[in-house]
N, C-alpha and C positions, 0 to 999 in steps of 0.2 A: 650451531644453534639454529641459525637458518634452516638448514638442512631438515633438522628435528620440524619446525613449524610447516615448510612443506609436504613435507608427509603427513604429518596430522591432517593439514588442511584438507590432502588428496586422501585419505580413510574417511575424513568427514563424509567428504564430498560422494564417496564411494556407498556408507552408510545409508546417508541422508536422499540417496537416488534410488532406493529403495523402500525406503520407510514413505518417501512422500509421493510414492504411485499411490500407495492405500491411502492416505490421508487427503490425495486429491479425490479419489473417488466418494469418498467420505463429505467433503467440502461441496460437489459435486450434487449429494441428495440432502445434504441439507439445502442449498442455495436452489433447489427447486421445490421449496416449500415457500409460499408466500411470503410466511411471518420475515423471514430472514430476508427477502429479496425488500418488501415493505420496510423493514429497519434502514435497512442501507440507503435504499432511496429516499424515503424520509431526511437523512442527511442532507442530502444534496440539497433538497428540496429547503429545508432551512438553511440551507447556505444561502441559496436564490433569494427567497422568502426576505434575508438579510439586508441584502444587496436593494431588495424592493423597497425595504423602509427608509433605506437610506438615499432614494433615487440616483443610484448608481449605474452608470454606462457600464457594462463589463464586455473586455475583449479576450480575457483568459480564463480557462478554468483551471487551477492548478491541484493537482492528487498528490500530496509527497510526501515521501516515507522520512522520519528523522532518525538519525543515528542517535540520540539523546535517547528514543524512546526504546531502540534494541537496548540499551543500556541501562535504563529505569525497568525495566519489563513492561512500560506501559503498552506499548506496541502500539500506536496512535500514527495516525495520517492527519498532514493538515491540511484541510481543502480550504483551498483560498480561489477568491473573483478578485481578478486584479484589472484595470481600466488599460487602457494604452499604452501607459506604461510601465506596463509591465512589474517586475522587482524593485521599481523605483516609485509606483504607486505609493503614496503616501498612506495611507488608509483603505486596503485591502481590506475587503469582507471575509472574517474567517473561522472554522470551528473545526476542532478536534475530532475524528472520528477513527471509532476502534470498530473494526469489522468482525462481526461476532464468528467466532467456532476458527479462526484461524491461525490464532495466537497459542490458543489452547492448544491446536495440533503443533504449532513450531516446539513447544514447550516439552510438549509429549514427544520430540521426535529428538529434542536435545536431551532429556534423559536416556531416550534409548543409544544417541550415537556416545554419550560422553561411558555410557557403561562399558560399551564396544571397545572405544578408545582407553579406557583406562584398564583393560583389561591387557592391551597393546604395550602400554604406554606408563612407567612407573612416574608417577608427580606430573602431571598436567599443573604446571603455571595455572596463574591468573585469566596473562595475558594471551597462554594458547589459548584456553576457553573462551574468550575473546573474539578470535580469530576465528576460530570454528566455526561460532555464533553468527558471525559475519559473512561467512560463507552458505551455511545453509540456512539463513534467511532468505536468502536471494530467492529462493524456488517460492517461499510466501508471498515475497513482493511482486515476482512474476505472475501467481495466481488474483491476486490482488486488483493487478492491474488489467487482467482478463475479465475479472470481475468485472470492474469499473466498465470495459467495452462492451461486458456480456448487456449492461445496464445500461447503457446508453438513451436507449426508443424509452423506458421506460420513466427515466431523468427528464428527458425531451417532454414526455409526456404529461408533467408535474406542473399544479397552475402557477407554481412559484416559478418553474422554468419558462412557462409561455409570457408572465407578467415582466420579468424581467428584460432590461431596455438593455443589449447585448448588438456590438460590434455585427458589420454584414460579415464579418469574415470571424466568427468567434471560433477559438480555440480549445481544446481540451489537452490538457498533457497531463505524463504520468512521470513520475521519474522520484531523486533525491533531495532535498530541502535546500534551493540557492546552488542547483549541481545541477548535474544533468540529467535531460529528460526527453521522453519522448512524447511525439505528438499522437494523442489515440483518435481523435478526429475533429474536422473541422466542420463549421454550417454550411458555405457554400457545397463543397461535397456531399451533404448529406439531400 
């Protein structure tokens, strides 16, 4: 049975490195059209904006993808300002954001690999599909999070980001919800 799921996973994987070269380059001209880079930041920017009314210190900025939402199809990040302490912040500033045209490609690239795959594969489970799903989201999350770097100057640049009272050492990371994550950059560095 195992056996069975890792090969699916490696056909996905196989599939899905293919289908999401195009889809990046795709992602790629949309996100140098204004409208879409202004949506995104806008976010952030009411995150800040958030944190402003509340006269909050923030020393983190957290981007994190939730396994609840690959499973709802909502496909949502939860960006959260969390103070010093971090994941024990009591009352973290926080708001949902779905990044547009990128969910709709994972979506488009899971029909094409599951056709792939069932073409392979007689009864795909539940739970393969699952699996699958799981596997080739990761190439969204990683562009996601390129995003978020690409947007950086521009975030920095938002009156809600200048307004806000933010740690000398403030953070930004990207990663999974209460998991792990990485750091995409800090203020003194920058």
């Amino acid at each position: 049975m195992m056996d069975r799921l890792k090969e699916l996973e490696r056909a996905a994987q196989n599939a899905e490195e293919e289908l999401f070269a195009s889809q990046c380059r795709r992602l790629e001209s949309e996100y140098r059209k204004k409208e879409y880079r202004k949506e995104a930041v806008d976010s952030f920017a009411q995150l800040f904006s958030q944190a402003v009314d509340e006269k909050k210190e923030v020393s983190w900025l957290g981007i994190c993808y939730l396994h609840t939402s690959l499973q709802t199809g909502s496909h949502e990040f939860r960006l959260s300002l969390y103070d010093e302490e971090f994941f024990f912040d009591p009352a973290p500033a926080e708001l949902y954001w779905r990044p547009s045209c990128f969910f709709e490609c994972f979506e488009e690239d899971m029909e094409s690999v599951m056709t792939v795959l069932r073409r392979q594969y007689p009864r795909i489970w539940r739970y393969e599909e699952e699996a699958v799903r799981r596997i080739c989201v990761e190439y969204y999350y990683a562009a996601v999070r390129q995003l978020c770097f690409d947007l950086t100057e521009e975030i920095m640049e938002t009156e809600a980001f200048q307004k806000a009272v933010k740690a000398e050492n403030f953070t930004a990371f990207f990663g999974r919800y209460q998991g792990e994550g990485e750091i995409l950059w800090r203020m003194k560095e920058r």
